[in-house]
C-alpha positions in Angstrom: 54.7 -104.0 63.8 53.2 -101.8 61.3 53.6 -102.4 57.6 55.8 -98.6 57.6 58.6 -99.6 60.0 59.1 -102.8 57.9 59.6 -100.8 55.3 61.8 -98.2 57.2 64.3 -101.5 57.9 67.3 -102.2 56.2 67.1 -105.7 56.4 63.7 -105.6 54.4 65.1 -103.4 51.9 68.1 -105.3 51.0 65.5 -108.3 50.6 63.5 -106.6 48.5 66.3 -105.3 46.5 67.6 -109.0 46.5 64.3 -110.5 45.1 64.0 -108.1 42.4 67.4 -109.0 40.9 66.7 -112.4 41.5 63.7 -112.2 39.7 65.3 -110.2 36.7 68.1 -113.0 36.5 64.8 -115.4 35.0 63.4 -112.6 33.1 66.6 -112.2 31.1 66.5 -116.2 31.2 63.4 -116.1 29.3 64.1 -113.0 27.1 67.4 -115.0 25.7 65.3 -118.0 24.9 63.1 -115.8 22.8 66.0 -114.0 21.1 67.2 -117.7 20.1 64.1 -118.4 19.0 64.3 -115.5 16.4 67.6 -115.9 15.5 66.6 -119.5 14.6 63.7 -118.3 13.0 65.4 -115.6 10.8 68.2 -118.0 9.8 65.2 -120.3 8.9 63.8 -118.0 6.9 67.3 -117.4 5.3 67.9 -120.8 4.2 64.5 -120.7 2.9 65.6 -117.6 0.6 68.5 -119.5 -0.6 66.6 -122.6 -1.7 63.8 -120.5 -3.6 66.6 -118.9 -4.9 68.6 -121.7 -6.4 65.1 -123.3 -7.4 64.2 -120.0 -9.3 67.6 -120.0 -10.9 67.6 -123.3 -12.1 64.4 -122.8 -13.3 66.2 -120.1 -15.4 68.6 -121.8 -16.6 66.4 -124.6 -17.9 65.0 -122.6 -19.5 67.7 -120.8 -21.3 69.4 -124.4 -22.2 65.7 -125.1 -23.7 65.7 -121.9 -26.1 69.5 -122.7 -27.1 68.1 -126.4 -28.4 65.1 -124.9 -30.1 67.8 -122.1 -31.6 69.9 -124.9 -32.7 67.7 -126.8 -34.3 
């Protein structure tokens, strides 16, 4: 048989068209793992916001309780 007529038959087709999905189905597999992966990363980098945050405000408020003592005395 030549490579045309395989083509030409609706059996082949229908496989093709049956490996393709298949093979999407593990693409999309793959493309959800690396959206996880950035969610985790962006919350990551979230929590990592907060903490410098609350360090920076502490810092702060040492800072101002330190001025008040030197005010007061």
């Amino acid at each position: 048989m030549r490579g045309s007529r395989v083509m030409e038959n609706p059996c082949w087709c229908l496989f093709r068209k049956f490996k393709s999905a298949f093979s999407n189905k593990s693409k999309n597999k793959n493309d959800n793992k690396n959206d996880n992966k950035n969610d985790n990363k962006n919350d990551n980098k979230k929590k990592n916001k907060k903490k410098k945050n609350k360090k920076k405000k502490k810092k702060k408020n040492k800072k101002k309780k330190k001025k008040k003592r030197l005010l007061a005395l």
